[in-house]
C-alpha positions in Angstrom: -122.9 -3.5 -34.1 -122.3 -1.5 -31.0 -121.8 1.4 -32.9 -125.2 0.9 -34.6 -126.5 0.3 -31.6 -125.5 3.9 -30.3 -126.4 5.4 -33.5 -130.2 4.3 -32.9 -130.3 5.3 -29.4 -129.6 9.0 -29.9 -133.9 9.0 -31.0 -135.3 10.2 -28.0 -138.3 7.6 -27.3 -140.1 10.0 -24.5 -140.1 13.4 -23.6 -141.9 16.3 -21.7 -143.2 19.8 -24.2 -143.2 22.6 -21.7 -145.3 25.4 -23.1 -144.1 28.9 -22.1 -146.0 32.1 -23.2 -143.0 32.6 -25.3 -141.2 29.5 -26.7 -142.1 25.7 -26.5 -139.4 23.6 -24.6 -139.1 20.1 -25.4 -136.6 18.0 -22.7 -135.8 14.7 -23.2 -136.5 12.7 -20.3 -135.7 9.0 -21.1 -132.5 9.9 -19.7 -130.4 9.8 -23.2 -129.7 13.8 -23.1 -129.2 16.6 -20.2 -130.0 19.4 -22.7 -133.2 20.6 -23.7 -134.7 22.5 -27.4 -136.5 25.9 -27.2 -138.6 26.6 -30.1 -139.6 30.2 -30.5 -144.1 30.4 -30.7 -142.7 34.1 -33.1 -140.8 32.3 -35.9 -140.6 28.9 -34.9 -136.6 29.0 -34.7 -134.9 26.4 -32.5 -131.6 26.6 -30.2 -130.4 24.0 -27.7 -130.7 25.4 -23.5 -129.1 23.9 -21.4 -132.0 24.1 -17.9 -135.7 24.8 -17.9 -136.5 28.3 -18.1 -138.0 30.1 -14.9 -141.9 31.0 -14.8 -142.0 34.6 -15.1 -145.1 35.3 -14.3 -148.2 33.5 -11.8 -149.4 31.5 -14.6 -148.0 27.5 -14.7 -146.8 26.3 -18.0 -149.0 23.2 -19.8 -146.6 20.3 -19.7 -147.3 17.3 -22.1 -145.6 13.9 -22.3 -144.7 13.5 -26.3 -143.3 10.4 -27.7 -141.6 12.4 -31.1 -141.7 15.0 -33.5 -143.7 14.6 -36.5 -142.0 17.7 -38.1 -142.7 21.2 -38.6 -145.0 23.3 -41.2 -144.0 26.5 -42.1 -146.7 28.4 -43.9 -147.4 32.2 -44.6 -146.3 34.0 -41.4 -146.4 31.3 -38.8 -145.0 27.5 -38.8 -146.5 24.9 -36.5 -145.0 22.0 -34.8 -146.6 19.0 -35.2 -145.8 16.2 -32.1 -147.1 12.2 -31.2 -149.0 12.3 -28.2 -150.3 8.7 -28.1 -148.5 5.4 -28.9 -149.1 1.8 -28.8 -146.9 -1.0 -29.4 -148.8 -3.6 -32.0 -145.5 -5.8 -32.5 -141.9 -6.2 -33.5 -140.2 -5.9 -36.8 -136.8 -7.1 -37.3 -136.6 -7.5 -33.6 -137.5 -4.2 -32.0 -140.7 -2.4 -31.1 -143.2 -1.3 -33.6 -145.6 1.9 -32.7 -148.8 3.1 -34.1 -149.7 7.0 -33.4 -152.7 7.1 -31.8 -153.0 10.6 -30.8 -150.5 13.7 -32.5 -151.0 17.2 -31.6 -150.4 20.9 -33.9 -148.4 23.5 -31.7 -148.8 26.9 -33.8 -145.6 29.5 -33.4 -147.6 31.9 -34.9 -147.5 34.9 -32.4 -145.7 37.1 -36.0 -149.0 36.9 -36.9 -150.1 40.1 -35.1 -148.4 42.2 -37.3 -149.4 40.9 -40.3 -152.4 42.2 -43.1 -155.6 41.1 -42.3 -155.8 39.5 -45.8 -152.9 37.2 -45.2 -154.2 36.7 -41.5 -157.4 35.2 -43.1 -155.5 33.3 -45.4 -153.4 31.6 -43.0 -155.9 30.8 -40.5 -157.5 28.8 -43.7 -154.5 26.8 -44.0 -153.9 26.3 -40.5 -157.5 24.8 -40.2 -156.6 22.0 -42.5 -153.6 21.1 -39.5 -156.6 20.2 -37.4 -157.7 17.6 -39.9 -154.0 16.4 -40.1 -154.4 15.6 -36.1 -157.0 12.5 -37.5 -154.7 11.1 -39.7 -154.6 7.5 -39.8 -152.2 4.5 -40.2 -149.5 6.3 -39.1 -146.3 3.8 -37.6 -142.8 4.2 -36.8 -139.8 2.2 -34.7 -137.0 4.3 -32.9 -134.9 1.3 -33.3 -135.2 -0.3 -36.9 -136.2 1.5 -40.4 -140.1 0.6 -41.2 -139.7 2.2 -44.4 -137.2 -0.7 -45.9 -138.7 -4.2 -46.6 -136.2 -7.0 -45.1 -134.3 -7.9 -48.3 -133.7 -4.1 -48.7 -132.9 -3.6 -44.8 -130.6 -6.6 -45.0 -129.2 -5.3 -48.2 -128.3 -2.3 -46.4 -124.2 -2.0 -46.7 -122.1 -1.2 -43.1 -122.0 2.1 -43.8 -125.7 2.7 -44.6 -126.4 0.9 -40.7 -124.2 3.3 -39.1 -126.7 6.3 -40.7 -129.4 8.0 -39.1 -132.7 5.8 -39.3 -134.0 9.1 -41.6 -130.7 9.1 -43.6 -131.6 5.0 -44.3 -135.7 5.8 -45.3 -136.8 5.3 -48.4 -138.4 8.4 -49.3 -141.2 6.9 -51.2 -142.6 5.5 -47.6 -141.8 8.3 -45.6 -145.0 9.9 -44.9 -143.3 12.9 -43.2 -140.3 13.6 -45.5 -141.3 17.3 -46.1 -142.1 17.9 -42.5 -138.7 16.7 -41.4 -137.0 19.4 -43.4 -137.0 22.3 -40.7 -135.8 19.3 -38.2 -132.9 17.7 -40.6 -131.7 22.1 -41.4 -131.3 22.9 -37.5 -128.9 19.5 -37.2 -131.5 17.7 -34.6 -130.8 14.0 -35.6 -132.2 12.9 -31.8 -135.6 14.5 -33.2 -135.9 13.5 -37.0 -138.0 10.4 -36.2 -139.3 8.2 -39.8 -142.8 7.7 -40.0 -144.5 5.3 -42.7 -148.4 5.1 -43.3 -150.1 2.3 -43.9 -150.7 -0.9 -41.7 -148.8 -3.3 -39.2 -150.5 -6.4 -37.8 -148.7 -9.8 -36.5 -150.0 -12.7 -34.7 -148.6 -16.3 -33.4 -149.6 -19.6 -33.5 -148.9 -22.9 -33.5 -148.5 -25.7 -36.7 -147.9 -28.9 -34.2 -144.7 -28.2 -31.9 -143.6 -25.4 -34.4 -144.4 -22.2 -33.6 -145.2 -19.4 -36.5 -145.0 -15.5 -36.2 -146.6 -13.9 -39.1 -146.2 -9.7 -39.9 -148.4 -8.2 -42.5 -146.9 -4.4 -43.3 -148.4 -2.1 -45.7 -146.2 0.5 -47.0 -148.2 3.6 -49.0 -146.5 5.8 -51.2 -146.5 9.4 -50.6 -145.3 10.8 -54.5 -149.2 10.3 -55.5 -150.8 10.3 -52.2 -154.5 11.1 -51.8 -157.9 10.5 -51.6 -159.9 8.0 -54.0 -161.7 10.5 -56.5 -159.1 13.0 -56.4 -156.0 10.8 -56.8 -156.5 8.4 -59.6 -153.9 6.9 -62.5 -150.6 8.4 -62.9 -148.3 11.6 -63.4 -146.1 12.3 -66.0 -143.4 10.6 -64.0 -145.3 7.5 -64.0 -145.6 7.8 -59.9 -149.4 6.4 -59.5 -152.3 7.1 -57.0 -152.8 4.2 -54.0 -149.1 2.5 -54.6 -148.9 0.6 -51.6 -145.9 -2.2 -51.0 -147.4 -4.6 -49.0 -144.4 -7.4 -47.2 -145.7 -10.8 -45.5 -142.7 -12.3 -42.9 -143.0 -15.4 -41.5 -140.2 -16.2 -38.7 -140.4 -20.1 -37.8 -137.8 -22.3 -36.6 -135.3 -19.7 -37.2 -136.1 -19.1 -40.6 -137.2 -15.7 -41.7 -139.2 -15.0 -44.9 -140.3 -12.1 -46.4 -142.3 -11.9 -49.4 -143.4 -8.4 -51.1 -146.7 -7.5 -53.1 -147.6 -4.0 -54.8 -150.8 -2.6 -55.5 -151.5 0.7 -57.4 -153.7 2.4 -59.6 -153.8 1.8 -63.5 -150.8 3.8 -65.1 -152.0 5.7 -67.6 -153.3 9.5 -67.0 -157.1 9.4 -66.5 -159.4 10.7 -63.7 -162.8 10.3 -62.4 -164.0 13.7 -61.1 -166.9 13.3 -58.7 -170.1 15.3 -59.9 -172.8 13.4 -57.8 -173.1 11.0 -59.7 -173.0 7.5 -57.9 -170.1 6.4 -60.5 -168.2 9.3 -62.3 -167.2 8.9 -65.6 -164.0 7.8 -66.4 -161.7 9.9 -68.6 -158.7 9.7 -70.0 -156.3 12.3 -70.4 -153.1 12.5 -72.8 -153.4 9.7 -74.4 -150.4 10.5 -76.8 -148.5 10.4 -73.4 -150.1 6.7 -72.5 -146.9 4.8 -73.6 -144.6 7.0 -72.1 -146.2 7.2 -68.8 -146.4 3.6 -68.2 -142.7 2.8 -69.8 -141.8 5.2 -66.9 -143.8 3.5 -64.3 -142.3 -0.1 -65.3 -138.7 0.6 -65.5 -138.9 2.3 -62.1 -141.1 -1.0 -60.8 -137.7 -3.3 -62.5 -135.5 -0.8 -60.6 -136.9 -1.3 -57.6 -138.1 -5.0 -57.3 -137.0 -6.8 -60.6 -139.5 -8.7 -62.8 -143.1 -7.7 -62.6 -146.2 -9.5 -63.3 -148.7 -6.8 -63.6 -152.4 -8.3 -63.0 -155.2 -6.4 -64.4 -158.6 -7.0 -62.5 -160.9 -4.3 -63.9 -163.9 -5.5 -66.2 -163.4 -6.0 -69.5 -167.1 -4.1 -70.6 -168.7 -1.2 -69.1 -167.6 1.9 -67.6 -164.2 0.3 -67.3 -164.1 -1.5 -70.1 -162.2 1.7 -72.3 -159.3 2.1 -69.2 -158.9 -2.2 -69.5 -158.7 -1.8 -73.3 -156.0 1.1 -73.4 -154.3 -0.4 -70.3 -153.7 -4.0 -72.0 -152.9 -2.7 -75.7 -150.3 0.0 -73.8 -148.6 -2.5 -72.3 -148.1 -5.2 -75.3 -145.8 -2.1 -76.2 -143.8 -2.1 -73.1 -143.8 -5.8 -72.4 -140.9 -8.2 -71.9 -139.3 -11.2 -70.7 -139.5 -9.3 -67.5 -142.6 -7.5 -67.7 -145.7 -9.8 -68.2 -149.2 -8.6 -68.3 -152.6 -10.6 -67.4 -155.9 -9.8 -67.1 -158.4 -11.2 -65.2 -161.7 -10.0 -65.6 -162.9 -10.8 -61.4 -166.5 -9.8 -61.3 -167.4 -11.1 -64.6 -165.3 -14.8 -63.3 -165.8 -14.5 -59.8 -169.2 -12.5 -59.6 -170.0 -11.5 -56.4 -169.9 -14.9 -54.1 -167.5 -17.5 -56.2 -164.3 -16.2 -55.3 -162.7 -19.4 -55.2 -162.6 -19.0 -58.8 -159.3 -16.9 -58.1 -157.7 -20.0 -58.5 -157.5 -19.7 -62.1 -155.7 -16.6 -62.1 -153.3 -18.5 -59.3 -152.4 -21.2 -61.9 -151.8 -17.9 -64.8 -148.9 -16.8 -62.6 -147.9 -19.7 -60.1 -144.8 -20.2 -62.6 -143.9 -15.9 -62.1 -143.8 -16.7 -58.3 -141.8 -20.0 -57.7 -139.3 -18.9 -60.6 -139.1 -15.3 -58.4 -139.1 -16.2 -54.9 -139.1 -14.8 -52.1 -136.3 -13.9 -49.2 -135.3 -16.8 -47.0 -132.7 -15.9 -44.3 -131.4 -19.0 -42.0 -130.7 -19.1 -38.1 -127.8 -16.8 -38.7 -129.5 -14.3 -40.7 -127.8 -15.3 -43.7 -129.8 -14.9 -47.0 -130.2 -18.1 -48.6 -133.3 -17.1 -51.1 -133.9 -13.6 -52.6 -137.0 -12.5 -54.1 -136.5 -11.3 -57.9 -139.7 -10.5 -58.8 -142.9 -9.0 -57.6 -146.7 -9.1 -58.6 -148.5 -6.0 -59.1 -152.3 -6.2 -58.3 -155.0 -3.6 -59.2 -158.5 -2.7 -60.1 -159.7 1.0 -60.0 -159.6 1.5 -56.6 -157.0 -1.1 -55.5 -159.0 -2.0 -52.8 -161.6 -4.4 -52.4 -160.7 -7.0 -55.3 -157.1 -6.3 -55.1 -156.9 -7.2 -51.7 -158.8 -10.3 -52.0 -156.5 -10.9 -54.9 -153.5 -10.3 -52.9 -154.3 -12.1 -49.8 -154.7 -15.0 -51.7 -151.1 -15.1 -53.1 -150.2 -14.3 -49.7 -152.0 -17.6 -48.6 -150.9 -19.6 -51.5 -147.0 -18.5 -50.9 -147.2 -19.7 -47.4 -148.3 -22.7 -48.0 -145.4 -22.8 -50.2 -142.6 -21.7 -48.0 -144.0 -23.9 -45.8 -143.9 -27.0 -48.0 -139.7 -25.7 -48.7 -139.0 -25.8 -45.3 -140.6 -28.9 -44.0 -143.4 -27.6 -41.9 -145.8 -28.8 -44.4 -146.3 -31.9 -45.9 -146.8 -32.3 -49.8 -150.5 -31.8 -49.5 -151.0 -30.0 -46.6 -152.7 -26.5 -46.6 -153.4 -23.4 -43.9 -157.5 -24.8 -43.9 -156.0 -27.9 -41.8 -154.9 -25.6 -39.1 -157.9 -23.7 -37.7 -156.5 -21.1 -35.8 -153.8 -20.3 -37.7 -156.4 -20.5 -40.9 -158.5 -17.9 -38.5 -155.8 -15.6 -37.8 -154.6 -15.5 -41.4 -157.8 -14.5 -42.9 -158.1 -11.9 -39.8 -154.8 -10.1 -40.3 -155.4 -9.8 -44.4 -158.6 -8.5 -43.9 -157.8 -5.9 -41.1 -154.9 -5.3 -43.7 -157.0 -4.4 -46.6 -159.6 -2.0 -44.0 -156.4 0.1 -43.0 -155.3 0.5 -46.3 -158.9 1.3 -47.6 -159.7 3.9 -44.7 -156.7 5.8 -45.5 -157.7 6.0 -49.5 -161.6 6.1 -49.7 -162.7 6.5 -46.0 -164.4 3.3 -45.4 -163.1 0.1 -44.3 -162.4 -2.6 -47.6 -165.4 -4.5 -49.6 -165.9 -8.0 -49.7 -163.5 -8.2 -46.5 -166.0 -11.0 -45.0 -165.0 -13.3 -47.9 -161.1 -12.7 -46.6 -162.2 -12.6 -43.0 -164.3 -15.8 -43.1 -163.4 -17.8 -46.4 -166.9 -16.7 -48.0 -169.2 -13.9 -48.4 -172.0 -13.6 -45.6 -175.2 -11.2 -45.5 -173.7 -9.4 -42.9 -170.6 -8.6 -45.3 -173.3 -8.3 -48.6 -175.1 -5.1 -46.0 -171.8 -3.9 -44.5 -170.8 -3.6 -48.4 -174.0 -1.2 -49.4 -173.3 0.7 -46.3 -169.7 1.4 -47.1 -170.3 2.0 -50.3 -173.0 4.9 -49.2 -170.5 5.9 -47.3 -167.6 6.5 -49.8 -170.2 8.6 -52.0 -170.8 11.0 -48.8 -167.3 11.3 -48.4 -165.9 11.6 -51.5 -168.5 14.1 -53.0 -168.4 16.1 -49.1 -165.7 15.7 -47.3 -162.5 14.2 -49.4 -161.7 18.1 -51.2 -160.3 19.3 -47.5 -158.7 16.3 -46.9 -156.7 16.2 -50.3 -155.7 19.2 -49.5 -154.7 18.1 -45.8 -152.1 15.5 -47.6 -151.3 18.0 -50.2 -150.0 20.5 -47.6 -148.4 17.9 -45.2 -146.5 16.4 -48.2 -145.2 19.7 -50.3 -147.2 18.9 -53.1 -148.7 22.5 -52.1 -146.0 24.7 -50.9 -147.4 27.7 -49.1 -145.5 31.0 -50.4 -146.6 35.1 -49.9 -146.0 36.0 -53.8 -148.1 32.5 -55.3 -151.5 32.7 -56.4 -152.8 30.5 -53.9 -156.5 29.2 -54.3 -158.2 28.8 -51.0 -162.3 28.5 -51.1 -162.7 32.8 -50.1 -160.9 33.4 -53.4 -162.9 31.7 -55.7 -165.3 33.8 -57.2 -168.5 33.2 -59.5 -171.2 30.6 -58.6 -168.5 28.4 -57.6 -168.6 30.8 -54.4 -171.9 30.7 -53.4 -172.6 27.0 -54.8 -174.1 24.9 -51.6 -175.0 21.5 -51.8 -176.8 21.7 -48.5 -178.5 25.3 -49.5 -179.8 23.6 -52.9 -181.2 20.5 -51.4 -183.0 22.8 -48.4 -184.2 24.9 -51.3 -185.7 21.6 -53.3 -186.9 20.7 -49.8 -188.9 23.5 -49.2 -190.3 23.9 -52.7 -191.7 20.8 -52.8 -193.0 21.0 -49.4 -194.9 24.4 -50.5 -196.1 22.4 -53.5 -197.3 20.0 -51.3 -199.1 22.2 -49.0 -200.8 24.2 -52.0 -202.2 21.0 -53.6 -204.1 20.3 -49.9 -205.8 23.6 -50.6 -206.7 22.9 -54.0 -210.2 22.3 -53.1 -211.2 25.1 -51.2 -208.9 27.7 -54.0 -208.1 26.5 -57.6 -205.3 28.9 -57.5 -203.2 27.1 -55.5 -202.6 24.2 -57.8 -201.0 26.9 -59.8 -198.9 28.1 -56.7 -198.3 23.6 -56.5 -196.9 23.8 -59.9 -194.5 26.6 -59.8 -193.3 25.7 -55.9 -192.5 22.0 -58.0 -191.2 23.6 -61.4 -188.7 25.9 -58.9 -187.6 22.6 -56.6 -187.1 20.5 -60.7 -185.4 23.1 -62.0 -183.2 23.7 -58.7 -182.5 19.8 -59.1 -181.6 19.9 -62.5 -179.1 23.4 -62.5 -177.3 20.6 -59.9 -176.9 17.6 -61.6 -175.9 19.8 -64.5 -173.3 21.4 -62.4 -172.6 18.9 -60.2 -169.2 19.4 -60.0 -168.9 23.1 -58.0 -171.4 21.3 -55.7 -168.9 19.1 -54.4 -166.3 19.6 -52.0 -163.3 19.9 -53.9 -159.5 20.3 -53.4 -158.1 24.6 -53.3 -154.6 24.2 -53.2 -152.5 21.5 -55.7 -153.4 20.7 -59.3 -151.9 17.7 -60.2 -149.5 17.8 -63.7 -151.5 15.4 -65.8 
């Protein structure tokens, strides 16, 4: 254990970025190193230096305090260091500190750039722009002690040798959200800066069940092989990797016990997207669907891989819009089903509507039988493992947000109860509603859960959360729902394009090369070049107010209810060339085309 110990402390927890006209110096000063790094602002290329450089001229270097390295981007001519600037502790996971970023910061080492074409110039200030969006990104948590990425079955799976490794040598690479960034870091040999970051969420709270006390930690987990925005990430990829996979572990630690139990969520996994055009709901459309069976035997047999059995439940409505994507979905998987794939639908607004939630109950006693025969992890005082979980549920909808995570949080609830009952703390009939605050707390930490996981996909905190914050739906909650939802059409028709392409660059999906045909918006020509939504709504503005204003004069000149109807035919037929063509309107993604 010592030597595990030592491994973890060579991550450097604080240190000082001097910034020199020439080079960026990071030194360590948390007392773990006497050496410092000196990263070149020409290329970006990184040597150890032994003391502080002297200021050569009358000007003071910037110093900032900076808490890790996030990575490094290298793009046309210049590559940028990305750093953590603000941290806050929000708890403890396998019995060291948690951090959430709460401020990160884009040093360019782009001074080449002066001797570069003006074309390429242009092109790289474009991509560098999106880094300042990547400053916002949310959800963002690490430990310089323990690996976040590994749930605590896999982390206490996790063979002698595999402890003695770098925490970044132990990640998972599905969870690590900056597993391409890391790759300059990991090539230069700097283990002390190669810090694991996961995205998602981390909230834990205590309370008391008589003289016992409970600490309960929700972590969400998102996947970065499909990461994206809601419109713009949907289904799956040929590899069966899908859009808003998120592992989400519950751990209760009582008594001495520790239990873990894990969820997933993720979008249906077939190939289908819903490009936004406007419209308040896009169409739905399927892609491939030769490929359908393929695609979601793929997706399975890595989900067994990974977590065992798998109950998959299906809560998209059976008619309607999603009605054809519930059809193919269910018939798809009678192919692929098994004694350890089952498959259930459960049609929640048609049962539950939009207030009787408790109706969920129903789908509870559909797979009650899945969840005692599968478990969950149970480790004693010792840390001994005494229960394993062999099985997992995976929730979704279309979005995987707002009815999966009232779906999920009541397995959550119901499994409690359960571990509970198996260790004594409950009694036979006893539920979480006979303890008030730690009923309160539990519906709190779900529900923040689901709004961290929702921001990060659609841009809006979760729907229906009051029912999972409060036990039932409130008019506050009904007019925080319409506002939200508002809200995710701005965004994803105005907004989400950039920030696609934000994760896309971040990730490698998009890798930025001289000699590719790279897409950004100055290259596009046609009317996709001069299309405005702004432009054609001032345009429809102000031919209907001139149509307006000519009709007042109609009296006094008959002419001018002539001029009305050709200022309202112009602002009509403006209108309609947009919802025809809705599509070039919107702000879309430049850079990555998904394989589907």
């Amino acid at each position: 254990m010592t030597e595990k110990a030592d491994s973890v402390k060579k991550l450097y927890t604080e240190m000082r970025l001097w910034e020199f006209p020439d080079q960026y110096v990071i030194q360590p000063t948390d007392g773990s190193s006497c050496s410092s790094l000196s990263i070149s602002r020409k290329d970006g290329s990184m040597k150890h230096i032994d003391e502080i450089p002297e200021y050569r001229t009358i000007r003071v270097p910037k110093i900032f305090t900076i808490f890790g390295v996030v990575g490094m981007l290298r793009l046309l001519a210049g590559s940028y260091l990305m750093v953590i600037t603000g941290r806050k502790c929000v708890g403890s996971y396998s019995g060291h500190p948690i951090f959430k970023i709460s401020s990160m910061k884009v040093f360019p080492c782009d001074h080449s750039l002066k001797h570069t074409p003006a074309e390429q110039k242009r092109t790289e200030m474009g991509f560098s722009a999106l880094l300042n969006v990547a400053e916002r990104t949310s959800g963002l948590f690490y430990s310089y002690d323990t690996n976040l990425t590994l749930s605590a079955q896999r982390l206490n799976d996790l063979g002698d040798e595999s402890r003695l490794l770098p925490l970044w040598r132990q990640a998972e690479p599905r969870f690590l959200w900056n597993n391409y960034m890391l790759e300059v870091i990991i090539d230069n040999k700097l283990d002390p800066y190669l810090l694991p970051i996961v995205q998602g969420s981390f909230h834990y709270f205590q309370s008391a069940i008589g003289k016992d006390i409970i600490d309960i930690t929700l972590i969400a987990r998102r996947c970065t092989r499909r990461n994206g925005t809601r419109m713009w990430r949907r289904g799956a990829d040929p590899d069966g990797y899908v859009a808003n996979f998120v592992e989400t572990e519950q751990i209760i630690q009582i008594n001495g016990y520790t239990a873990s139990f894990v969820q997933v969520r993720g979008s249906i996994p077939l190939l289908w997207e819903q490009i936004v055009d406007l419209t308040y709901k896009p169409k739905f459309e399927l892609l491939k669907l030769e490929e359908a069976p393929r695609v979601l035997e793929r997706h399975f047999l890595d989900l067994r891989k990974k977590y065992g059995a798998v109950v998959a439940v299906d809560l998209v409505n059976k008619h309607g819009g999603e009605g054809r994507l519930c059809e193919k979905f269910g018939s798809t998987m009678q192919q692929v089903a098994s004694d350890d794939v089952r498959y259930v639908h459960f049609d929640f607004h048609h049962i539950c509507g939009h207030v009787h939630f408790e109706n969920l109950s129903i789908l509870y006693d559909q797979i009650s039988d899945f969840l005692e025969t599968n478990g969950y992890l149970l480790l004693n005082e010792k840390g001994e493992k005494m229960k394993e979980q062999l099985g997992v549920v995976r929730t979704n909808c279309i979005d995987c947000l707002d009815r999966t995570n009232v779906t999920q949080s009541m397995i959550g609830r119901n499994m409690l109860e359960y571990q509970l009952r198996r260790l004594g703390v409950f009694g036979a009939e006893e539920t979480i509603s006979s303890h008030p605050n730690l009923d309160d707390s539990f519906k709190i930490l779900w529900a923040n859960h689901g709004d961290d996981i929702s921001v990060q996909y659609s841009g809006t905190p979760a729907l229906k959360g009051d029912f999972v914050r409060y036990g039932h739906r409130t008019i506050e909650g009904i007019l925080a729902d319409g506002w939200n939802a508002l809200m995710r059409y701005y965004l994803n028709n105005f907004c989400d394009g950039t920030k696609q392409d934000t994760i896309d660059l971040l990730q490698g999906h998009y890798i930025v090369s001289v000699g590719r045909d790279m897409a950004p918006s100055s290259q596009n020509g046609g009317l996709e070049a001069i299309a405005s939504f702004p432009l054609a709504l001032g345009l429809v503005l102000t031919g209907f107010l001139f149509a307006t204003m000519s009709l007042r004069q109609v009296r006094s000149d008959f002419r001018h209810f002539f001029f009305s109807l050709m200022w309202a035919s112009i602002s009509v037929g403006i209108a309609a060339f947009v919802r025809v063509n809705g599509r070039i309107f919107c702000n879309r993604p430049r850079l990555h085309k998904p394989r589907c």
